[in-house]
C-alpha positions as a LaTeX table, in Angstrom:
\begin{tabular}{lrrr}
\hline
Residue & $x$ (\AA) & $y$ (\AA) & $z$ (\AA) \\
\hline
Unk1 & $-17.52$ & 8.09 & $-7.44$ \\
Unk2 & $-15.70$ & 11.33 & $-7.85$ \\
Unk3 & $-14.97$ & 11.59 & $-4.15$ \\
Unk4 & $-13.14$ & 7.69 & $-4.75$ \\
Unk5 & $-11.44$ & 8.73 & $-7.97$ \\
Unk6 & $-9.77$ & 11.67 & $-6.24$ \\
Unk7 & $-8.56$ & 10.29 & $-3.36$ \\
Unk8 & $-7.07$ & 7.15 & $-5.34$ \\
Unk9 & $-5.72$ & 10.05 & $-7.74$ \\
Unk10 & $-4.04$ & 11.52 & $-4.55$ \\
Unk11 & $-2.97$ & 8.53 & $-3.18$ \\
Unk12 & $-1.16$ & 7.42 & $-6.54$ \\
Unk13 & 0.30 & 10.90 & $-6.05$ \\
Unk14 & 1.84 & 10.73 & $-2.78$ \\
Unk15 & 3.25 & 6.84 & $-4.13$ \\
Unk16 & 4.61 & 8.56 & $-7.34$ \\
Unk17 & 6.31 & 11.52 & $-5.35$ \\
Unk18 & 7.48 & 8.56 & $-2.87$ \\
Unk19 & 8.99 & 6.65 & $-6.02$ \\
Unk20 & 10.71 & 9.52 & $-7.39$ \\
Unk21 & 12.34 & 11.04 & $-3.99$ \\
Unk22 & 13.81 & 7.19 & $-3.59$ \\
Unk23 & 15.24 & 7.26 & $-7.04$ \\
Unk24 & 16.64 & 10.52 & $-6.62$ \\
Unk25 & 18.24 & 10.16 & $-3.19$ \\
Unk26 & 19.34 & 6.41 & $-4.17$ \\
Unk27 & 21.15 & 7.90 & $-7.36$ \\
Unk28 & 22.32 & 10.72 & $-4.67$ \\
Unk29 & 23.94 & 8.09 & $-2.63$ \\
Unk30 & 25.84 & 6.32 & $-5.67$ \\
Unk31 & 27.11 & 10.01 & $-6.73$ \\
Unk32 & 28.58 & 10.96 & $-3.53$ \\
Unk33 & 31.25 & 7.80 & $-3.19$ \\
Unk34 & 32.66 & 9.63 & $-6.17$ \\
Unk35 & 32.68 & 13.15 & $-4.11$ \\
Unk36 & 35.75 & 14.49 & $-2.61$ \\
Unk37 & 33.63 & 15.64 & 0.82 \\
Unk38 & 31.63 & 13.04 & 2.76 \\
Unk39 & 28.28 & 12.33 & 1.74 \\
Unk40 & 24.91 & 13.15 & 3.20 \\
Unk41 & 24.11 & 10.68 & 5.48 \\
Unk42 & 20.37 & 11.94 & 5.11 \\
Unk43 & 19.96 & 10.14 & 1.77 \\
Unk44 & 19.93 & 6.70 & 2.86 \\
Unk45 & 17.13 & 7.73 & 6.00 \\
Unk46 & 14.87 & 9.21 & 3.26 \\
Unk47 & 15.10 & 6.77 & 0.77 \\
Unk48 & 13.64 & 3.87 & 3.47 \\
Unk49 & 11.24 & 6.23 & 4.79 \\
Unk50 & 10.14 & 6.69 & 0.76 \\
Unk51 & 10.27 & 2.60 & 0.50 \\
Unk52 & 7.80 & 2.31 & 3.39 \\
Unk53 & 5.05 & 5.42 & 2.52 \\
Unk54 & 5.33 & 4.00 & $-0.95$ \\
Unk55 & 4.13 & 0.52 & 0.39 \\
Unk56 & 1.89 & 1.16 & 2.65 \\
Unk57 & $-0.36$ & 4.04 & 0.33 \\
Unk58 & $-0.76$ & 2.05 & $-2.09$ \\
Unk59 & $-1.94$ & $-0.56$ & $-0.35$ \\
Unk60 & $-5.35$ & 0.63 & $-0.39$ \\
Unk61 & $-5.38$ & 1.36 & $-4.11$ \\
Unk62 & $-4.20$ & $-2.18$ & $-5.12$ \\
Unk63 & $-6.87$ & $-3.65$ & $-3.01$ \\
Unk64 & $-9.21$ & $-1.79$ & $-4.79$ \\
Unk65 & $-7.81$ & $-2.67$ & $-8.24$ \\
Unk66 & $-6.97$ & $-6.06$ & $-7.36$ \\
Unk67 & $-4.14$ & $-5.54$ & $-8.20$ \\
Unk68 & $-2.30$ & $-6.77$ & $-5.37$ \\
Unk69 & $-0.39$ & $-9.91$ & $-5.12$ \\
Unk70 & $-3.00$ & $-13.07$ & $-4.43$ \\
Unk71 & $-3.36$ & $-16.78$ & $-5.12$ \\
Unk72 & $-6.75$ & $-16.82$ & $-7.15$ \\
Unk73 & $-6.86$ & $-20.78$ & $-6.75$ \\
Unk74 & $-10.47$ & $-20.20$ & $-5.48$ \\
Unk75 & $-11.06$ & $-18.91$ & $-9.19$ \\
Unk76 & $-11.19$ & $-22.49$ & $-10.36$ \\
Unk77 & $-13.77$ & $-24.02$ & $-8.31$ \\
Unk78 & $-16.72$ & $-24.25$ & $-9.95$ \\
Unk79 & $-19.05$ & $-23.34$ & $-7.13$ \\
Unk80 & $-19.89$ & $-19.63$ & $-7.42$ \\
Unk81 & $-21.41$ & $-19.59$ & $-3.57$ \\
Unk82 & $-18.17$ & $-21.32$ & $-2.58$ \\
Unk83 & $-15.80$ & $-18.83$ & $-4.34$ \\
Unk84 & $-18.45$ & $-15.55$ & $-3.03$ \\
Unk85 & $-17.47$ & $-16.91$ & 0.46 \\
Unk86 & $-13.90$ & $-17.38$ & $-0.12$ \\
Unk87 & $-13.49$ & $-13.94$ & $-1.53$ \\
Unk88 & $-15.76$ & $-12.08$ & 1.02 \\
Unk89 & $-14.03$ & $-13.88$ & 3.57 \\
Unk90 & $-10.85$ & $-12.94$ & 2.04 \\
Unk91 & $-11.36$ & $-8.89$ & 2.17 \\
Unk92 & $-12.71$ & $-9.16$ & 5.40 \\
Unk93 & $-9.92$ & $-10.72$ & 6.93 \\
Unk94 & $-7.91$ & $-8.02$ & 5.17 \\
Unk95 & $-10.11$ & $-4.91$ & 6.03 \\
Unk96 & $-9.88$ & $-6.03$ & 9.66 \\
Unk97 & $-5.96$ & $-6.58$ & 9.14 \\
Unk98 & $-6.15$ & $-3.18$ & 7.63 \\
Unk99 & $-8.03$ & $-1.40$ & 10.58 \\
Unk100 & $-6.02$ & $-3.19$ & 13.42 \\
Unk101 & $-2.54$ & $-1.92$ & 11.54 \\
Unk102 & $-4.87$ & 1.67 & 11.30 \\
Unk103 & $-5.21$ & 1.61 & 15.68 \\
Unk104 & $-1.17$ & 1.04 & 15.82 \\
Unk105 & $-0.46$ & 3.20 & 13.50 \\
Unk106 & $-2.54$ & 5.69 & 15.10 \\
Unk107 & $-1.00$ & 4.48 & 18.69 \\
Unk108 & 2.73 & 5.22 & 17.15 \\
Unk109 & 1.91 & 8.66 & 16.06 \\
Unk110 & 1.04 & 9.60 & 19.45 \\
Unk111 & 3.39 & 7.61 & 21.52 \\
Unk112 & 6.34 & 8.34 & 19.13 \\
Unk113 & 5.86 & 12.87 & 19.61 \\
Unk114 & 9.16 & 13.42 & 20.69 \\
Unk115 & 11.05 & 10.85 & 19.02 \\
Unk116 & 12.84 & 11.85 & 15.98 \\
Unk117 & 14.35 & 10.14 & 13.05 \\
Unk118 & 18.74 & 10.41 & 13.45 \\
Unk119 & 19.58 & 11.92 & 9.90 \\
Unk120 & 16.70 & 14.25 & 8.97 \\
Unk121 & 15.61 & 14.93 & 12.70 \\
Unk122 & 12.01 & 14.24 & 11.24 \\
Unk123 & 9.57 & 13.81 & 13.57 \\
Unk124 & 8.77 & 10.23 & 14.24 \\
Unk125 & 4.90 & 10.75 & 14.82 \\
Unk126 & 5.02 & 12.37 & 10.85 \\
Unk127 & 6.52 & 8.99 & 9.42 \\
Unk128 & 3.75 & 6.99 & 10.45 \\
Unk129 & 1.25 & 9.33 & 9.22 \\
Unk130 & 1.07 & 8.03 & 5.30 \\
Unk131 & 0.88 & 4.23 & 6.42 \\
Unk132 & $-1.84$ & 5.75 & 8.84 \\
Unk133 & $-3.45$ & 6.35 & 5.88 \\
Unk134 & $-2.84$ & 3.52 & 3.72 \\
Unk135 & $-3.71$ & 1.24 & 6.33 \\
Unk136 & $-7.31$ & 2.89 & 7.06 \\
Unk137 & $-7.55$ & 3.59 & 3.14 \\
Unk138 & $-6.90$ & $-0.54$ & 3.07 \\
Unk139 & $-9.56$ & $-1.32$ & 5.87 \\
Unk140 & $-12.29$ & 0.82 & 4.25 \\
Unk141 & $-11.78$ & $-0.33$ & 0.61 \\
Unk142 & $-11.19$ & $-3.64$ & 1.69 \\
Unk143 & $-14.83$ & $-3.72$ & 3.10 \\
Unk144 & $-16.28$ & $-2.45$ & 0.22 \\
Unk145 & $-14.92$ & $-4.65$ & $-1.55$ \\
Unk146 & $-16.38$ & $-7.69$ & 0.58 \\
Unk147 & $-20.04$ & $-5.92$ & 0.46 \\
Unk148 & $-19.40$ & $-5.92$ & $-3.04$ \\
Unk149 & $-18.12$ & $-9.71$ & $-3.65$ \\
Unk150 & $-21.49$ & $-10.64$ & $-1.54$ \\
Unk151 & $-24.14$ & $-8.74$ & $-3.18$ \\
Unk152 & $-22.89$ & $-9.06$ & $-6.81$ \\
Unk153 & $-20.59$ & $-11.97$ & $-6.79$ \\
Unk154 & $-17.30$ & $-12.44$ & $-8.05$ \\
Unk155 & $-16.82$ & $-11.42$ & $-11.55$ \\
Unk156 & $-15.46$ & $-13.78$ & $-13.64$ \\
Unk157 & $-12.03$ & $-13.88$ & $-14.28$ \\
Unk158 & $-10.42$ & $-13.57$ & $-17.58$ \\
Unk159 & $-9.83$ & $-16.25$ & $-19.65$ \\
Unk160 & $-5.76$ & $-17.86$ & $-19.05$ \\
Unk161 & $-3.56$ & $-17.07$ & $-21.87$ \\
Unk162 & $-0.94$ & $-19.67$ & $-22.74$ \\
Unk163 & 2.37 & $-18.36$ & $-24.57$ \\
Unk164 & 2.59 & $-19.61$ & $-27.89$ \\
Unk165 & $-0.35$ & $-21.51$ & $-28.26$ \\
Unk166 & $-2.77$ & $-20.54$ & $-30.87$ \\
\hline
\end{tabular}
Protein backbone atom coordinates (compact mmCIF):
# COMPACT_ATOMS: atom_id res chain seq x y z
CA UNK A 1 0.00 0.00 0.00
CA UNK A 2 2.77 2.43 0.62
CA UNK A 3 4.29 1.86 -2.80
CA UNK A 4 0.33 3.00 -4.18
CA UNK A 5 0.06 5.88 -1.74
CA UNK A 6 3.32 7.37 -3.01
CA UNK A 7 2.98 7.21 -6.40
CA UNK A 8 -0.75 8.67 -6.23
CA UNK A 9 1.03 11.30 -3.80
CA UNK A 10 3.44 12.00 -6.79
CA UNK A 11 1.07 11.94 -9.30
CA UNK A 12 -1.26 14.55 -7.45
CA UNK A 13 2.08 16.39 -7.38
CA UNK A 14 2.99 16.62 -10.88
CA UNK A 15 -1.20 17.65 -11.45
CA UNK A 16 -0.82 20.34 -8.68
CA UNK A 17 2.56 21.77 -10.18
CA UNK A 18 0.60 21.41 -13.69
CA UNK A 19 -2.38 23.54 -12.14
CA UNK A 20 -0.30 26.14 -10.75
CA UNK A 21 2.24 26.73 -13.88
CA UNK A 22 -1.30 27.21 -15.98
CA UNK A 23 -2.54 29.75 -13.53
CA UNK A 24 0.57 31.50 -13.46
CA UNK A 25 1.35 31.70 -17.17
CA UNK A 26 -2.55 32.34 -17.90
CA UNK A 27 -2.40 35.39 -15.40
CA UNK A 28 1.11 36.06 -17.33
CA UNK A 29 -0.72 36.33 -20.54
CA UNK A 30 -3.55 38.80 -19.19
CA UNK A 31 -0.56 41.04 -17.66
CA UNK A 32 1.37 41.45 -20.72
CA UNK A 33 -1.61 43.17 -23.02
CA UNK A 34 -1.04 45.86 -20.45
CA UNK A 35 2.97 45.83 -21.17
CA UNK A 36 4.58 48.37 -23.27
CA UNK A 37 6.99 45.44 -25.06
CA UNK A 38 5.36 42.43 -26.75
CA UNK A 39 4.54 39.59 -24.75
CA UNK A 40 6.01 36.13 -24.44
CA UNK A 41 4.57 34.13 -26.85
CA UNK A 42 5.83 31.07 -24.67
CA UNK A 43 2.98 31.53 -22.16
CA UNK A 44 0.16 30.46 -24.14
CA UNK A 45 2.40 26.99 -25.45
CA UNK A 46 2.94 26.16 -21.73
CA UNK A 47 -0.23 26.78 -20.40
CA UNK A 48 -1.89 23.95 -23.05
CA UNK A 49 0.91 21.73 -22.52
CA UNK A 50 -0.02 22.22 -18.45
CA UNK A 51 -3.93 21.65 -19.53
CA UNK A 52 -3.04 18.32 -21.14
CA UNK A 53 -0.29 16.70 -18.36
CA UNK A 54 -2.85 17.90 -15.89
CA UNK A 55 -5.56 15.67 -17.64
CA UNK A 56 -4.03 12.94 -18.52
CA UNK A 57 -2.03 12.24 -14.74
CA UNK A 58 -4.72 12.35 -13.09
CA UNK A 59 -6.47 10.16 -14.93
CA UNK A 60 -5.17 7.27 -13.18
CA UNK A 61 -5.81 8.68 -9.73
CA UNK A 62 -9.54 9.45 -10.39
CA UNK A 63 -10.01 5.98 -11.61
CA UNK A 64 -8.77 4.81 -8.58
CA UNK A 65 -10.89 7.14 -6.41
CA UNK A 66 -13.79 6.96 -8.53
CA UNK A 67 -13.77 9.94 -8.76
CA UNK A 68 -14.02 10.41 -12.32
CA UNK A 69 -16.99 11.47 -14.24
CA UNK A 70 -19.54 8.23 -14.77
CA UNK A 71 -23.22 7.44 -15.15
CA UNK A 72 -23.78 5.04 -12.07
CA UNK A 73 -27.33 4.04 -13.57
CA UNK A 74 -26.13 0.39 -13.08
CA UNK A 75 -26.20 1.41 -9.24
CA UNK A 76 -29.95 1.01 -9.26
CA UNK A 77 -30.50 -2.36 -10.48
CA UNK A 78 -31.12 -4.54 -7.96
CA UNK A 79 -29.14 -7.49 -9.22
CA UNK A 80 -25.73 -7.45 -7.50
CA UNK A 81 -24.24 -10.19 -10.23
CA UNK A 82 -25.70 -7.89 -12.89
CA UNK A 83 -24.13 -4.63 -11.54
CA UNK A 84 -20.45 -6.90 -10.64
CA UNK A 85 -20.54 -7.48 -14.47
CA UNK A 86 -21.39 -4.09 -15.51
CA UNK A 87 -18.71 -2.56 -13.41
CA UNK A 88 -15.93 -5.18 -14.15
CA UNK A 89 -16.82 -4.84 -17.60
CA UNK A 90 -16.67 -1.21 -17.24
CA UNK A 91 -12.81 -0.95 -15.92
CA UNK A 92 -11.84 -3.37 -18.27
CA UNK A 93 -12.92 -1.65 -21.18
CA UNK A 94 -11.14 1.32 -19.62
CA UNK A 95 -7.80 -0.40 -18.55
CA UNK A 96 -7.58 -1.67 -22.13
CA UNK A 97 -8.51 1.99 -23.40
CA UNK A 98 -5.85 2.99 -20.98
CA UNK A 99 -3.04 0.58 -22.26
CA UNK A 100 -3.82 1.08 -26.06
CA UNK A 101 -3.51 5.18 -25.41
CA UNK A 102 -0.10 3.81 -23.19
CA UNK A 103 1.41 1.94 -26.87
CA UNK A 104 0.69 5.49 -28.76
CA UNK A 105 1.85 7.37 -26.38
CA UNK A 106 4.86 5.38 -26.19
CA UNK A 107 4.91 5.29 -30.28
CA UNK A 108 4.83 9.40 -30.19
CA UNK A 109 7.72 9.68 -27.87
CA UNK A 110 9.84 7.88 -30.19
CA UNK A 111 8.58 8.92 -33.51
CA UNK A 112 8.24 12.60 -32.38
CA UNK A 113 12.67 12.86 -31.24
CA UNK A 114 13.37 15.61 -33.31
CA UNK A 115 10.27 17.44 -33.39
CA UNK A 116 10.03 20.33 -31.15
CA UNK A 117 7.31 22.43 -29.72
CA UNK A 118 7.45 26.36 -31.72
CA UNK A 119 7.55 28.66 -28.52
CA UNK A 120 9.56 26.79 -25.87
CA UNK A 121 11.58 24.61 -28.47
CA UNK A 122 10.62 21.70 -25.99
CA UNK A 123 11.20 18.56 -27.18
CA UNK A 124 8.14 16.91 -28.53
CA UNK A 125 9.06 13.26 -27.35
CA UNK A 126 9.15 15.06 -23.45
CA UNK A 127 5.40 16.30 -23.83
CA UNK A 128 4.06 13.02 -24.24
CA UNK A 129 5.96 11.60 -21.48
CA UNK A 130 3.37 12.56 -18.41
CA UNK A 131 0.23 11.27 -20.46
CA UNK A 132 2.66 8.22 -21.02
CA UNK A 133 2.27 7.90 -17.63
CA UNK A 134 -1.17 8.68 -16.86
CA UNK A 135 -2.33 6.53 -19.47
CA UNK A 136 -0.32 3.29 -18.18
CA UNK A 137 -1.04 4.58 -14.47
CA UNK A 138 -4.96 4.41 -15.93
CA UNK A 139 -4.54 0.84 -17.54
CA UNK A 140 -2.95 -0.68 -14.41
CA UNK A 141 -5.35 0.84 -11.80
CA UNK A 142 -8.09 0.37 -13.98
CA UNK A 143 -7.45 -3.48 -13.79
CA UNK A 144 -7.20 -3.55 -10.33
CA UNK A 145 -9.96 -2.10 -10.00
CA UNK A 146 -11.96 -4.76 -12.20
CA UNK A 147 -10.14 -7.74 -10.11
CA UNK A 148 -11.41 -5.93 -7.34
CA UNK A 149 -15.24 -5.27 -8.46
CA UNK A 150 -15.16 -9.27 -9.24
CA UNK A 151 -13.82 -10.76 -6.19
CA UNK A 152 -15.47 -8.41 -3.64
CA UNK A 153 -18.32 -6.86 -5.44
CA UNK A 154 -19.39 -3.49 -5.79
CA UNK A 155 -19.71 -1.62 -2.64
CA UNK A 156 -22.72 -0.10 -2.08
CA UNK A 157 -23.25 3.26 -2.91
CA UNK A 158 -24.22 5.95 -0.59
CA UNK A 159 -27.49 6.71 0.16
CA UNK A 160 -29.02 9.92 -2.46
CA UNK A 161 -29.40 13.08 -0.64
CA UNK A 162 -32.29 15.29 -1.72
CA UNK A 163 -31.91 19.22 -1.04
CA UNK A 164 -34.27 20.35 1.38
CA UNK A 165 -35.99 17.42 2.28
CA UNK A 166 -35.87 16.30 5.79
Amino acid sequence: MFIIDMITAIEIGLAATATVVMFLCVLLQAAQRYLPFDGFTWTGELARFCLVWLTFVMAGVLVTMEGHISLEVIDLVDSPLVARFVRVFACLVVALVGAAFAVEAYDLMLSTGRLRSPSLRLPMSWFYALPLLGFVSTAIRAAVAAVRFAVRGVPASPAPTVVGAE
